[in-house]
C-alpha positions as CSV (number, residue, x, y, z in Angstrom):
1,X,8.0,14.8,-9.9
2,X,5.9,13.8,-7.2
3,X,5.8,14.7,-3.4
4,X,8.1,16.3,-1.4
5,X,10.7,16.5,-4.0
6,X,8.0,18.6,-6.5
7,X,9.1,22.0,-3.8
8,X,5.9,22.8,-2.7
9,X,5.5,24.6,0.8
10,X,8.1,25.7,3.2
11,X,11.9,25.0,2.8
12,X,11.7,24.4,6.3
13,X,9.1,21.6,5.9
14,X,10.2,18.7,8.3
15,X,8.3,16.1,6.3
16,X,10.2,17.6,3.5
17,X,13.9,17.6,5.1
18,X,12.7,13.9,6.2
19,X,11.8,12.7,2.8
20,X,15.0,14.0,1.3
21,X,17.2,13.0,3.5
22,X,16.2,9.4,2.8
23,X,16.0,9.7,-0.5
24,X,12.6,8.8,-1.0
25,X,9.7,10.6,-3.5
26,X,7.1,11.4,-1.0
27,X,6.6,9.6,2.4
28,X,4.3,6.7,1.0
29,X,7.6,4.9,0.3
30,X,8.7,5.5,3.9
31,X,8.6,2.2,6.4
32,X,8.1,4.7,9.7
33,X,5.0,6.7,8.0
34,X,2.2,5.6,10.7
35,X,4.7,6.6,13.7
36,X,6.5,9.6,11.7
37,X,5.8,12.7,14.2
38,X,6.2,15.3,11.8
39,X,2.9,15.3,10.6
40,X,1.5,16.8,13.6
41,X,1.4,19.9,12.3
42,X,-0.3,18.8,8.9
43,X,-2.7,16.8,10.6
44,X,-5.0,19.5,12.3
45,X,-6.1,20.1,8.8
46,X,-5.6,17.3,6.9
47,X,-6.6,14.3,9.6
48,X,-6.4,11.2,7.5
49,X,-3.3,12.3,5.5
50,X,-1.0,9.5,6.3
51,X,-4.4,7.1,5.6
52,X,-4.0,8.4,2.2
53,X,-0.2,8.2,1.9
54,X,-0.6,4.4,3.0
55,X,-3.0,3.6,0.4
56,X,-1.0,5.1,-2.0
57,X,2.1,2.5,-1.1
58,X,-0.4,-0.4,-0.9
59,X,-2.5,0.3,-3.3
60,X,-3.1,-0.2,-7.3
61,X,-2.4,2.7,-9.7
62,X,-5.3,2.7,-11.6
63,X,-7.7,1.8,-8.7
64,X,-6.6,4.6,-6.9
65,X,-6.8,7.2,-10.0
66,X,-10.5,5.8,-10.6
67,X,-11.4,6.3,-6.7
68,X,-10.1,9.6,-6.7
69,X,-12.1,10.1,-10.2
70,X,-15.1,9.2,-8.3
71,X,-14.5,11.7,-5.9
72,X,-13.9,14.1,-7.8
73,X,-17.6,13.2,-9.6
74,X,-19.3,13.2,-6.9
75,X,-17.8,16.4,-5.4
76,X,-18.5,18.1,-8.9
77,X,-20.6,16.4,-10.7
78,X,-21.5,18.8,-12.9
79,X,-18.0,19.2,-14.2
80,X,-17.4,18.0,-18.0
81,X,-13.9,18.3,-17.8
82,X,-14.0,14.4,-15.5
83,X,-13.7,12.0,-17.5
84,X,-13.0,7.6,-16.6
85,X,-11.1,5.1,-18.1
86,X,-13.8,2.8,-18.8
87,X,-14.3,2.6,-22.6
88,X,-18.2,2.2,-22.5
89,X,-18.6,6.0,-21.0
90,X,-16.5,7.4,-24.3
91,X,-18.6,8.2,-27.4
92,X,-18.3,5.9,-30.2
C-alpha cells in the first residue's frame, strides 16, 4: 500500500491525519495539494515534493517508473541491480 496509508513516520503526521481523513492513498489524489499547508514542515528538506506528488496524479505509470529509472542510473550508474523495460537492453 502506498503513501500515507503504508505507516511510515510519525502518528502525528498532519499530512498523514489529512490523507486519512479523506480517504485518499497518498496526497497525489488530493484536489487542494498545491495550497495544502501541511507540507511546510516537509518542505525544508524535500522542496519540490508536492512537484512530484503532482506528476504522480498527472502523469503516466510507466513514464514515470522509466524517469525515475533514469535517475536512479544516472545517480548510480554503476549499479547492476537497474534494470529498463525496454526489450532491446535484455540479453537475448
Amino acid at each position: 500500500m502506498p503513501g500515507c496509508q503504508k505507516g511510515g513516520g510519525p502518528p502525528t503526521c498532519k499530512i498523514r491525519i489529512c490523507a486519512l481523513s479523506k480517504g485518499i492513498m497518498d496526497c497525489s489524489q488530493c484536489d487542494q495539494l498545491i495550497e495544502c499547508r501541511n507540507f511546510e514542515e516537509l518542505e525544508k528538506t524535500h522542496p519540490k515534493i508536492k512537484e512530484g506528488l503532482a506528476e504522480i496524479k498527472t502523469g503516466s505509470r510507466p513514464a514515470l517508473i522509466e524517469k525515475w529509472v533514469g535517475e536512479l542510473k544516472n545517480k548510480w550508474p554503476h549499479c547492476v541491480m537497474l534494470c529498463t523495460s525496454d526489450k532491446k537492453d535484455k540479453p537475448p
